[in-house]
Each structure stands twice: as structure tokens, then as C-alpha cells.
C-alpha positions as CSV (number, residue, x, y, z in Angstrom):
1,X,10.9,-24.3,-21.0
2,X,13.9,-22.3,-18.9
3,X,13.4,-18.3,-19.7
4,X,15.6,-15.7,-19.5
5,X,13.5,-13.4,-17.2
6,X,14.4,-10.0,-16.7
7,X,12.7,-8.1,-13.5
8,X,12.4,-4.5,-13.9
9,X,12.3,-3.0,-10.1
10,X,13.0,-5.1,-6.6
11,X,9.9,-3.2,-5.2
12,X,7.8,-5.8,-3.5
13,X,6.0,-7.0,-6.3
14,X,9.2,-7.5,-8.5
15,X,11.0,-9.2,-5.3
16,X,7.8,-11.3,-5.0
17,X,7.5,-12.0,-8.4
18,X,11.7,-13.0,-9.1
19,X,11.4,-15.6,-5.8
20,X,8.4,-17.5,-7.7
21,X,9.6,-17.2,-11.1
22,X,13.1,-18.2,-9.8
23,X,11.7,-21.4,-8.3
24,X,9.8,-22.1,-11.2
25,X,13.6,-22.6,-12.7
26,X,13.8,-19.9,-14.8
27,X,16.8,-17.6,-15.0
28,X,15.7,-14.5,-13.3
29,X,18.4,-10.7,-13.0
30,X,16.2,-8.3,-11.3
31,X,17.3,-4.0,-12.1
32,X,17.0,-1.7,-9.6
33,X,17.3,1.9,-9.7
34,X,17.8,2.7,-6.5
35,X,21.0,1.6,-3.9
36,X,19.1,-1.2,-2.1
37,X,15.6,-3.1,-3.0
38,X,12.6,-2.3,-1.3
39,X,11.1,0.4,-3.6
40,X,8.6,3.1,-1.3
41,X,8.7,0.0,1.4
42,X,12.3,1.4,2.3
43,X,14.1,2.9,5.4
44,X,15.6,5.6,7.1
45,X,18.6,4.6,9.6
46,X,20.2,7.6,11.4
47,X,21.8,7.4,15.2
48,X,20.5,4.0,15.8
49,X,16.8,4.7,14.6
50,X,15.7,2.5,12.1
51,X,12.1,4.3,10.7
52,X,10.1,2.8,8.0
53,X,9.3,5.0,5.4
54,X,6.6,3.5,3.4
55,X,4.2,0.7,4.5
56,X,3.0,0.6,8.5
57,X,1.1,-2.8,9.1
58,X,0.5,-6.2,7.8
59,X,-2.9,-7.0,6.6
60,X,-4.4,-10.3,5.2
61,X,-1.0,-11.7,6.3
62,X,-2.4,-15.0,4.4
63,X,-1.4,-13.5,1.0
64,X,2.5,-13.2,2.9
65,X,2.6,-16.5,3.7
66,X,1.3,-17.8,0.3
67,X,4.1,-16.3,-1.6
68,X,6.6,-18.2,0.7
69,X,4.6,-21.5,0.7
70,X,4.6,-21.5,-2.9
71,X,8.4,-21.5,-2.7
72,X,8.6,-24.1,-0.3
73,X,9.6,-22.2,3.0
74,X,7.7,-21.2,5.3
75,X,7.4,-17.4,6.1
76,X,8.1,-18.2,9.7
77,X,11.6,-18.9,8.6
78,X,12.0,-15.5,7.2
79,X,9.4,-13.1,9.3
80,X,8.2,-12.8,13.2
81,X,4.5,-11.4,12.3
82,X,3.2,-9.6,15.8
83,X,-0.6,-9.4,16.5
84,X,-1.1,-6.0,17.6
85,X,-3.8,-6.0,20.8
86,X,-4.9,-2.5,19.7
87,X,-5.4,-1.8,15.9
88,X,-5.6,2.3,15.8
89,X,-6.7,4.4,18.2
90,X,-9.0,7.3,16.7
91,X,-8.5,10.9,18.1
92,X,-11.7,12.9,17.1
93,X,-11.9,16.8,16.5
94,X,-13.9,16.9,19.8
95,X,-11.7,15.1,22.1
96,X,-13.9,12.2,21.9
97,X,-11.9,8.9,21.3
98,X,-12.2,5.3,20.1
99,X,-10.3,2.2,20.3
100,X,-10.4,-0.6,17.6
101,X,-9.2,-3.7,19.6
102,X,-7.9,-7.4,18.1
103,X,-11.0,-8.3,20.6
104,X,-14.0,-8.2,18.7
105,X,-16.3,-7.3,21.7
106,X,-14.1,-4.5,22.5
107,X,-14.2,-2.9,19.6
108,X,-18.3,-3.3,20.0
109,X,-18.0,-1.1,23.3
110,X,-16.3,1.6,22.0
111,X,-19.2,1.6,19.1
112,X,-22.2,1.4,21.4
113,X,-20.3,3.6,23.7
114,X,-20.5,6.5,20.7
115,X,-23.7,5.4,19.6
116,X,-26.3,3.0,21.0
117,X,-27.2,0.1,19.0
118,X,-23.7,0.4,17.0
119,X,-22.5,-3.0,18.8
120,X,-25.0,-4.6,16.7
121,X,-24.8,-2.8,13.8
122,X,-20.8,-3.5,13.6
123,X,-21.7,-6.8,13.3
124,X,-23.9,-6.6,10.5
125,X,-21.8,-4.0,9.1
126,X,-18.8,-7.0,9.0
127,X,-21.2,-9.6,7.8
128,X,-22.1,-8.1,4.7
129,X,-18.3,-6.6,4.3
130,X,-17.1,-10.4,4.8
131,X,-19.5,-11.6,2.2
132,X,-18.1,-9.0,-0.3
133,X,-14.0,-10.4,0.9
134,X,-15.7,-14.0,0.0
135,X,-16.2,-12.4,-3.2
136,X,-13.7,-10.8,-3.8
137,X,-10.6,-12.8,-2.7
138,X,-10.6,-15.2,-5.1
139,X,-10.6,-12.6,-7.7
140,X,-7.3,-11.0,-5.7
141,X,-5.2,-14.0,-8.1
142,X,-6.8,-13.5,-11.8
143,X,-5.9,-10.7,-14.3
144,X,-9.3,-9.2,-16.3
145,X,-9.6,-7.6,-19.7
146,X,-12.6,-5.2,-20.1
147,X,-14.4,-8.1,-22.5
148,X,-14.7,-10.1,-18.8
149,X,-16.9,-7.3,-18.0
150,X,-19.7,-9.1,-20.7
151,X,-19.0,-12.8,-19.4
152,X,-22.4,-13.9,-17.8
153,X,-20.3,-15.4,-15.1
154,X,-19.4,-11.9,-13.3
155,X,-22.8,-10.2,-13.4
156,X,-24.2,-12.1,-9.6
157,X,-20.8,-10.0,-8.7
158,X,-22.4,-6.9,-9.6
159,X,-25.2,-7.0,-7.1
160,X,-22.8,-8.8,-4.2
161,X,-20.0,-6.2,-4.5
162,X,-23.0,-3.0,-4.6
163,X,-21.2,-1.5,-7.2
164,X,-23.9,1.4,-7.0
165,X,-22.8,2.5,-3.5
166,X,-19.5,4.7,-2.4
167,X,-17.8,3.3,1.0
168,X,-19.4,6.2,2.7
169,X,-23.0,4.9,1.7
170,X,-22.2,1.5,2.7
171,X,-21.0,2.8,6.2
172,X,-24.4,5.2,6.1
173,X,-26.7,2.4,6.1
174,X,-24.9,1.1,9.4
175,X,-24.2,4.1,11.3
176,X,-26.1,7.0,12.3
177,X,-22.9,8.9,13.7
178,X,-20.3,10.7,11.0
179,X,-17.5,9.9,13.2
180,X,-18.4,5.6,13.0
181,X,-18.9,6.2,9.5
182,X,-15.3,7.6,9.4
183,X,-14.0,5.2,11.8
184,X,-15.2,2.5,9.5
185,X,-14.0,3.6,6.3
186,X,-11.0,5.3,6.8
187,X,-8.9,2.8,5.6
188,X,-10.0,4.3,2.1
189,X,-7.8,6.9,2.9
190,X,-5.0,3.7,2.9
191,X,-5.4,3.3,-0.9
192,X,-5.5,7.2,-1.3
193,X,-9.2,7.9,-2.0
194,X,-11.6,9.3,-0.6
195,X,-14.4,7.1,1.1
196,X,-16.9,9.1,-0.4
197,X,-16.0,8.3,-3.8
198,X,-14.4,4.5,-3.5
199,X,-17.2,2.0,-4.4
200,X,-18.6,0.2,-1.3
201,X,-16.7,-3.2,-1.8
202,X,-13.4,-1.7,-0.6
203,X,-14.8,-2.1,2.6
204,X,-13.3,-5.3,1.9
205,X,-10.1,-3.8,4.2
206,X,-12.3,-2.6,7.0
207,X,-13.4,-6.2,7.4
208,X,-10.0,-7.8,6.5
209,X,-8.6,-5.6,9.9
210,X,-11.4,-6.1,12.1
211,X,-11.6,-10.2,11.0
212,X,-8.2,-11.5,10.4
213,X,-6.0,-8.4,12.7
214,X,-3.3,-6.1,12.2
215,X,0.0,-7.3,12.2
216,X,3.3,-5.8,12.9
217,X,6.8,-7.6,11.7
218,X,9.4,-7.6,14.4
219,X,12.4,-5.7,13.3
220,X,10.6,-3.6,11.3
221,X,8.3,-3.3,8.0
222,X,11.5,-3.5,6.0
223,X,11.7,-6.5,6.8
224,X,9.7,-7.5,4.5
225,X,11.5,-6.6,1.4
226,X,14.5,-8.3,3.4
227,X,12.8,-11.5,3.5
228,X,11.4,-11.5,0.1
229,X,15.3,-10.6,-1.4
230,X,16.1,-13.8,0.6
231,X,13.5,-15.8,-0.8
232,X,14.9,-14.9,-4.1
233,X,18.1,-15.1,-4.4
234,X,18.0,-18.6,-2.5
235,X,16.2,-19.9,-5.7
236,X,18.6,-18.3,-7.8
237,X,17.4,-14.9,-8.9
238,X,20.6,-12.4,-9.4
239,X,19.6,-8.7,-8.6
240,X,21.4,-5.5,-9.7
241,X,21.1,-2.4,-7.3
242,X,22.1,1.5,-8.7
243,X,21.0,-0.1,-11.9
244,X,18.2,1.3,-13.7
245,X,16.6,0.6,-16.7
246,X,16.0,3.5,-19.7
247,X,14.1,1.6,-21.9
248,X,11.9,-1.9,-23.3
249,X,12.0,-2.4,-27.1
250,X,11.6,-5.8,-28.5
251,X,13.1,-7.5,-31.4
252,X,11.5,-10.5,-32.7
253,X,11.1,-13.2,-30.3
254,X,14.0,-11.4,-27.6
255,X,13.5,-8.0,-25.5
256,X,16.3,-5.9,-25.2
257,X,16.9,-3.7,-22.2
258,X,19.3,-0.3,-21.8
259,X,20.3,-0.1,-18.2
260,X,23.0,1.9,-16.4
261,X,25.1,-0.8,-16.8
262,X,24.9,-1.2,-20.8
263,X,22.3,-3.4,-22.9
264,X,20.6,-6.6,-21.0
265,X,18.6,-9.4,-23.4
266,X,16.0,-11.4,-22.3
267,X,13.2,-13.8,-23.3
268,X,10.3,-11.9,-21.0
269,X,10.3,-9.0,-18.4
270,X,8.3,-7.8,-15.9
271,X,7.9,-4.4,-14.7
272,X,7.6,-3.3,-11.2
273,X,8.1,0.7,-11.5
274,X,4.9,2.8,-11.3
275,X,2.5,1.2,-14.6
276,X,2.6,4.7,-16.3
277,X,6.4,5.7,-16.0
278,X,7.1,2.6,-18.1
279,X,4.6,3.4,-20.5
280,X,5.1,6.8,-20.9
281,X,9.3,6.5,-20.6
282,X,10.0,3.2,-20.9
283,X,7.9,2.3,-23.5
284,X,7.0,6.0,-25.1
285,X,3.9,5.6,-25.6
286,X,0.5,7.5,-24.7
287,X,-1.6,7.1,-22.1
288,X,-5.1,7.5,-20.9
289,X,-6.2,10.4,-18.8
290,X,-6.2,8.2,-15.9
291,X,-6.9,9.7,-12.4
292,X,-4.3,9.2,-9.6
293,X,-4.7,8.9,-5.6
294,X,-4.0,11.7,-4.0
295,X,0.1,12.2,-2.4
296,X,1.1,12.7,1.2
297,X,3.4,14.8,2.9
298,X,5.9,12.6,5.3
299,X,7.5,13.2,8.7
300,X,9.8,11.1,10.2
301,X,11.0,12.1,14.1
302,X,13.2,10.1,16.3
303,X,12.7,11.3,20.1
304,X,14.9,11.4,22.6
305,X,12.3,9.8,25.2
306,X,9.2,7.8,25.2
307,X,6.1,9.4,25.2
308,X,3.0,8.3,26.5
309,X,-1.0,8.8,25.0
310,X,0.0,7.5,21.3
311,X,-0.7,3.8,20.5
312,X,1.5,1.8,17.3
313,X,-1.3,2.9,14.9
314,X,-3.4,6.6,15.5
315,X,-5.6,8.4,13.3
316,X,-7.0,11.9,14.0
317,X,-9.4,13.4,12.0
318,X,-10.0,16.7,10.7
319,X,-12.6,18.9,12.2
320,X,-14.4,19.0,8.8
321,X,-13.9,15.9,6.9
322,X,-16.0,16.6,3.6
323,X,-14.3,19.4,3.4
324,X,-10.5,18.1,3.8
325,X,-11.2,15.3,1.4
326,X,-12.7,17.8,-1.1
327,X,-9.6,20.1,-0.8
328,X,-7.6,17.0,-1.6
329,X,-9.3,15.3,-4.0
330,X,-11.1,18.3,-6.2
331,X,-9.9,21.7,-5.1
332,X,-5.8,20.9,-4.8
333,X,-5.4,22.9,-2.5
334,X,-3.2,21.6,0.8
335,X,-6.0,21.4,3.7
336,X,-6.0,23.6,6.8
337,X,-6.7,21.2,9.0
338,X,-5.9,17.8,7.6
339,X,-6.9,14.2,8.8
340,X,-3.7,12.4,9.5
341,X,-1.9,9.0,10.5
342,X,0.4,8.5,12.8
343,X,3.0,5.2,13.6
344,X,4.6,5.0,16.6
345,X,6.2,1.3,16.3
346,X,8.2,1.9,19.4
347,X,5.1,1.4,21.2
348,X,5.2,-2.3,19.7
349,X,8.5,-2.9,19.0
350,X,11.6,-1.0,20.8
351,X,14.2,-2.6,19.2
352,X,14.2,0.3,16.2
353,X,15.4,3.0,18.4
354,X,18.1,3.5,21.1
355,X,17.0,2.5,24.7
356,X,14.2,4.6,25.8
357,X,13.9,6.2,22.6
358,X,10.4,6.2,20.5
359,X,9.9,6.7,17.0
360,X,6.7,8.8,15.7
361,X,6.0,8.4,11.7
362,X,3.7,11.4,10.5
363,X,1.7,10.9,7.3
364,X,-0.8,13.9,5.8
365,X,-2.7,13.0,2.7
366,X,-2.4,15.8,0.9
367,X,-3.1,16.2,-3.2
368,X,-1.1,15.2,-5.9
369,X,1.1,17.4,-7.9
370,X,-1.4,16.7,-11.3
371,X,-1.0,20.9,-10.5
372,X,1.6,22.4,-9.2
373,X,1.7,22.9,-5.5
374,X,5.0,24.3,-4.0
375,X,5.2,21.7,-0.4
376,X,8.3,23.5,0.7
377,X,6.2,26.4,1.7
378,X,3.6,24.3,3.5
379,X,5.6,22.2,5.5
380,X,6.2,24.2,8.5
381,X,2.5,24.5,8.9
382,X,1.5,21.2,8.4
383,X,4.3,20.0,10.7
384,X,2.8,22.9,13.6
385,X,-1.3,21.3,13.3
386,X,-0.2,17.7,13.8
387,X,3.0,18.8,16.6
388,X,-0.6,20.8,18.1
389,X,-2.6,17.8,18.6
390,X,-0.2,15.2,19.5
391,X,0.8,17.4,22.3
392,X,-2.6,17.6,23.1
393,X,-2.4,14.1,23.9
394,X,0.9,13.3,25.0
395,X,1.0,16.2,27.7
396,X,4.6,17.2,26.1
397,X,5.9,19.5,23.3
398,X,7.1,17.0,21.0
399,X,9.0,19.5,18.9
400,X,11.5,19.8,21.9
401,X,11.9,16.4,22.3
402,X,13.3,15.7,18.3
403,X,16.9,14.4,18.1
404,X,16.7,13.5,14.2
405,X,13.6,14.6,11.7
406,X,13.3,14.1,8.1
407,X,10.7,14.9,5.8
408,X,9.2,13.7,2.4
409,X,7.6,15.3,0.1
410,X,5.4,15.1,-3.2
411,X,7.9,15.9,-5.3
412,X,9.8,12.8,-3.3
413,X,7.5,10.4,-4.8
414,X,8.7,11.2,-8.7
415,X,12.4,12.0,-8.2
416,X,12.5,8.8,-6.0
417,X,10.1,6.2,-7.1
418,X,8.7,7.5,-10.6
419,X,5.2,7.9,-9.2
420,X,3.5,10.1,-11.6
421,X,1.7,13.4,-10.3
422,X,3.9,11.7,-6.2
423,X,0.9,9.7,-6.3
424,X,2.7,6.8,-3.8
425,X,-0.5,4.6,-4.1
426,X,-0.8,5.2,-8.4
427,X,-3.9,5.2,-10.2
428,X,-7.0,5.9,-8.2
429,X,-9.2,3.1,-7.4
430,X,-12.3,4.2,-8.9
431,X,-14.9,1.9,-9.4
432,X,-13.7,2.7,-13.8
433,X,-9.7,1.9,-12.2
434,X,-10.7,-1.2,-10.6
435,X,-10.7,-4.9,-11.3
436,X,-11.9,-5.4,-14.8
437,X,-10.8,-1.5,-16.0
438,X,-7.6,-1.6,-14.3
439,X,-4.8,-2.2,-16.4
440,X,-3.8,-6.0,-16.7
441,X,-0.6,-8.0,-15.6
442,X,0.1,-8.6,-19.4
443,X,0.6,-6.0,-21.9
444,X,-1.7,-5.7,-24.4
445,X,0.7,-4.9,-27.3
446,X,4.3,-7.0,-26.5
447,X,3.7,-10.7,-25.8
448,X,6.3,-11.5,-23.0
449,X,6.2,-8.0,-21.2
450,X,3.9,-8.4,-17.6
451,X,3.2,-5.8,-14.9
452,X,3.5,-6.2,-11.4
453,X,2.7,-3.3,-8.7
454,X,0.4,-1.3,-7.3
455,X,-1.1,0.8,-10.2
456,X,-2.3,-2.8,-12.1
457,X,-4.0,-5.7,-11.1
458,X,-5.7,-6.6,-8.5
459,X,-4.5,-3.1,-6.7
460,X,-2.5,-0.9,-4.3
461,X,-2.0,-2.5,-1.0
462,X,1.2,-5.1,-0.2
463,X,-1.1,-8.0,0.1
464,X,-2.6,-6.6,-3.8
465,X,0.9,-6.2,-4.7
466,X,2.0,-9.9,-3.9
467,X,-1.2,-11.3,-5.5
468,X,-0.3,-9.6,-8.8
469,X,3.4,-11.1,-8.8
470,X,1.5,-14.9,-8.5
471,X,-1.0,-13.3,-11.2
472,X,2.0,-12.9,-13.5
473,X,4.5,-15.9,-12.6
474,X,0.8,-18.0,-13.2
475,X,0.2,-16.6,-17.2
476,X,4.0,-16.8,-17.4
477,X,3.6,-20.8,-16.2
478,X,0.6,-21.2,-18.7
479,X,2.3,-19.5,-21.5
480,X,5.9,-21.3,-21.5
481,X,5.6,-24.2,-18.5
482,X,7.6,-24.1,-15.9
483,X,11.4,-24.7,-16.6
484,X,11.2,-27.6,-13.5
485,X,10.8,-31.1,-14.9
């Protein structure tokens, strides 16, 4: 039967989740606060530099294509997805580098190269990670309650996904050197936890990069919200920009919406914005005392020449890395000398700045405002120890070399996106915020209202993201059949 569907958000997942519930046939008006859709996977375009702001790389570009397939189209149509030859290149604290190629064997050298017998242990390190993604991936589509937890069915997972073990331990049993450990569970760090507290099966990611590759999307990662807008509005979803929406209440068997633009009616929503803003001011209601990933401070430069030394993708890592996660994660207090990531997608693609320009993308995790931290005053610093060591390897003061800078801060993340505490990656993924504890797709209280986004199931993470928009078109589909006959 045709819905009335209204999508709160044109973030990825609410893009994602209009296309499919569009082609389904239902009628589908997506409400967006902000000027243009995209939500924190959004752009900055200033004298012919066009910088992504959100998102760097494409992983597990399978879950991309699926969304477009399940439309009918294919995502070539819409995307030019780039295999990157180098993944990241990892600047130590001691000069010491590695490189994590596309080539498998590679990658092994620079691991026996930092410690013998590491080539081998990579590979058993991505064995068991890839039996865990077995696991896990088909799990990536379907929505839990807690009561799954008791199902008979899902205890095997238990041992498979060694739910006793942090990322970190996982990594230990492989590794006798800190900095492989770090090197192969940093991408914690993507999600906004620490690798020390994550459970091991979110090394999931580590073997998703080293198994199926990084990608990069020609033209830019905001291309991706391009194509997904598309993909919508060719199978007939409307969407509303510098529209936002104030508040859900239901009456009887119809939801009725307050939005910029006056009162909107509809048979079932979905919500996109961060999972508690809509509880908490959409919805007014209470919620648990969840924990949140941590927040990141933001720098965006466009030089005036290319630089040489810094691949697309570059991680450096802080002299002490217990101890800059712990002033993150437990102490809130903004580190001295942080770990942080750094895109250059000039490197990769010099079509987003002016001829013989670069673009360098500087991302500090850094804790979230759950108590107050004042960012303005750390900035300058924080801006000095990363300008420090990329000049370190460039061989030139970058500083001189800026011809437009922006920054983004915490406080960024709530103003802008309604991230609660400028969390950008939501609730924590702690192994009591994951899969069966996380917060489902459909609300527990109003039949008809389904969540979409990073801070419900399956997770943060675009590929997460577009796997909880089919999560939610599916119940929607089981619930009320698809309006196509």
C-alpha cells in the first residue's frame, strides 16, 4: 500500500533511505535543516578548492553499490570509485615509517620490516579478522532488540566475534611491537573509540581495508551525497532544504510534523538527525546515560603549491598513545601531543583545487564537550604540533604556504549537525552500544517512526549508515508491502 513517507534529514542515511523507499512507490518529501543535503558528509568551496569536510575514503564499497542495485542503476552511472595504490602511510613518534599498500605482500614487508615474523602474523591476524567480517556482515542488514540477545541462535556468535577481548588484545596476540598493534587498530579511532576499549570484532574494518581496498570517489567524497540525491529524486522523492523539522507527535493512525515551513502530515517518518536530538527535542523525552565517541577538532587548508612527503591518507601517532587516548576518552582534557589524520586528496585527485594547488584536511580526535572545554583557546596549539610534524616531512613551512584555512570545532558538531556532546560519530560503540544494545531502526513506542544514521543500527561508518536505510525501507516493506504492484 502507497505511504506518505516523510524523511527527516538528507544526511546519507535519509538520502539512502528516500531513493529505496521512493522506488518501492511510496510518496517520499525529505526535510532538511541545512542549505544543501549531505549532512557532516558536506563541503567547503572557496577560490576554486573544493575540500570535504566530513568522510575521507570509501570502504566496503559493496554496501554503495547495493543501495544503487536495489534501485535498478548501477552506481557506475552515478560514481567513479578510485582504488588507491597506497592506503595510509603511518608517521611514527620516532621517525620510523610504514606503508599499508592495496598489494597485500607489500604491506607484509613493511610488517616484517618493523618486526620479524610480522609478515606471517598479518596473515593470521586477517584470517581470523575475515572470519569475524563473515560473521558479521550479514548481521550489517537486520535490526536487534535486546530479547535477540537470549535467542539460542546468536550464542556460536559470542565465541566467533571474542566478545571478551578489546581491539588492542586482539592486535596483542599478533604483534609483539606497540606501533603494529597501533597500525592495526587504528581505524578504531575512525568510529571515535579507543582501540583499547572497542571489543575485538571491530577489527572487522582493519580487514575490510586491507581485503577489499580503500577507495576514493573522483570529484570528491561529496559526491556521494550528490549521487544518492540523484538516485532519489529520479524515483520520485521531493526534498526540502533550509527546512527543518521542530517536532514528531502522532495522532491516531497519521504523524504530524512542525517544520520551518509550517505543519507536514504523514503516514510514517524516518529520522536521520543524530538518534538522541530527536529524542531528547524532537520527541521530549528522556534518555539513557549513554556514552558518546569522542569529537575532533578540524582543519581545512588550501596551499598555494604541491607539497611533497604526504600520501592521500596519513596518520601520525602521538609519542605516548595510552596516554592521548586516556586524555580523550577519561580525563577530558585536550592532549599535548595528539595522534592525528591527515587527507591530502590532491595527491589522488587534482581536480579539487586550482592547477598545482594541494589540499591538506587536518583531523585531531580530541574529547567531547559532555564537559565543557573552551576549543577556541586550543586551537592555535593544536594547529602549531601537527604544522610541526608535517613540515618535518614535507621539508617546507606549510603555514607559509596557506591561501585559504578554515577550522571546525566541537561546538561545530551541535550548532551544525545536532550531535550531542559534537560527538560527529554519536554514541560510542561499546561492546553495551553495539549490535543487540544499540538502539533499533524502529521505535519502540510510535509504530511508523524508524531511525536511520550513525548513532542506531548496525553503526557509525557510511557503509553502516547505508545498511541501516535498507534495514528500515525492509521492516517498512514487511509492515505495509511495497506500493509497486
Amino acid at each position: 500500500m502507497k505511504k506518505n513517507i516523510a524523511v527527516i534529514g538528507a544526511g546519507v542515511g535519509g538520502l539512502a533511505a528516500a531513493a529505496r523507499l521512493a522506488h518501492q512507490g511510496h510518496s517520499v518529501s525529505v526535510y532538511e535543516k541545512l542549505s544543501r543535503c549531505g549532512g557532516r558528509a558536506n563541503i567547503i568551496e572557496d577560490k576554486g578548492f573544493k575540500i570535504d569536510t566530513g568522510p575521507s575514503f570509501v570502504l566496503m564499497p559493496d554496501f554503495y553499490k547495493e543501495v544503487f542495485s536495489s534501485c535498478g542503476r548501477d552506481i557506475a552511472d552515478y560514481l567513479s570509485l578510485k582504488m588507491l595504490d597506497v592506503h595510509y602511510k603511518i608517521f611514527f613518534p620516532d621517525k620510523q615509517t610504514l606503508t599499508i599498500y592495496s598489494d597485500l605482500e607489500k604491506t607484509k614487508q613493511e610488517y616484517e620490516r618493523i618486526e620479524q615474523g610480522a609478515a606471517n602474523a598479518l596473515e593470521e591476524f586477517l584470517e581470523e579478522s575475515g572470519e569475524m567480517y563473515e560473521a558479521v556482515a550479514p548481521l550489517l542488514y537486520k535490526s536487534f532488540s535486546k530479547k535477540d540477545i537470549v535467542n539460542p541462535a546468536y550464542w556460536p556468535l559470542l565465541k566467533r566475534l571474542k566478545v571478551s577481548q578489546t581491539s588492542w588484545q586482539f592486535a596483542r596476540r599478533y604483534f609483539k611491537s606497540e606501533k603494529l598493534c597501533a597500525a592495526a587498530t587504528f581505524e578504531a579511532m575512525f568510529i571515535g573509540v579507543s582501540p583499547f576499549v572497542t571489543p575485538a570484532f571491530y577489527s572487522v574494518i582493519t580487514y575490510a581495508d586491507y581485503a577489499q581496498k580503500i577507495f576514493h570517489p573522483l570529484g570528491g567524497m561529496y559526491k556521494i551525497p550528490l549521487a544518492l540525491r540523484r538516485l532519489a529524486e529520479e524515483n520520485g522523492a521531493r526534498i526540502f532544504c533550509d527546512c527543518p523539522v521542530e517536532t514528531i507527535e502522532k495522532n491516531n493512525a497519521h504523524f504530524s510534523l512542525r517544520t520551518a515551513r509550517g505543519g507536514v502530515e504523514a503516514d510514517l517518518v524516518v529520522a536521520n538527525p543524530d538518534y538522541p536530538y530527536v529524542q531528547e527535542r524532537l520527541l521530549e523525552r528522556r534518555i539513557p546515560d549513554y556514552k558518546y565517541s569522542c569529537s575532533t577538532m578540524l582543519f581545512y587548508f588550501g596551499l598555494r603549491k604541491k607539497v611533497q612527503g604526504l600520501y592521500h591518507h596519513n596518520i601520525f601517532f602521538s609519542p605516548d598513545l595510552r596516554r592521548n587516548l586516556r586524555e580523550i576518552f577519561d580525563e577530558y582534557v585536550v592532549p599535548q601531543e595528539p595522534s592525528f589524520y591527515v587527507h591530502v586528496p590532491t595527491v589522488s585527485d587534482p581536480s579539487l583545487a586550482p592547477e598545482g594547488k594541494e589540499i591538506i584536511y587536518v583531523l585531531i580526535p580530541v574529547p567531547n564537550l559532555a564537559r565543557p572545554i573552551d576549543y577556541a583557546r586550543c586551537q592555535d596549539r593544536l594547529k602549531r604540533y601537527a604544522f610541526k610534524l608535517m613540515d618535518e616531512v614535507t621539508g617546507e613551512k606549510l603555514e607559509d604556504l596557506v591561501e585559504v584555512g578554515h577550522a571546525f570545532y566541537p561546538q561545530d558538531f551541535i550548532d551544525r549537525y545536532n550531535a550531542k556532546h559534537g560527538a560527529p560519530f554519536g554514541l560510542a560503540h561499546t561492546f553495551f552500544q553495539s549490535s543487540f544494545f544499540r538502539p533499533p531502526n524502529p521505535d519502540g513506542r510510535l509504530k511508523g517512526l524508524y531511525y536511520v544514521g550513525c548513532s542506531t543500527q548496525p553503526g557509525e561508518g557510511i557503509p553502516t549508515v547505508i545498511a541501516s536505510s535498507r534495514i528500515v525501507a525492509d521492516l517498512i516493506a514487511a509492515e505495509h508491502g511495497s506500493a509497486r504492484s
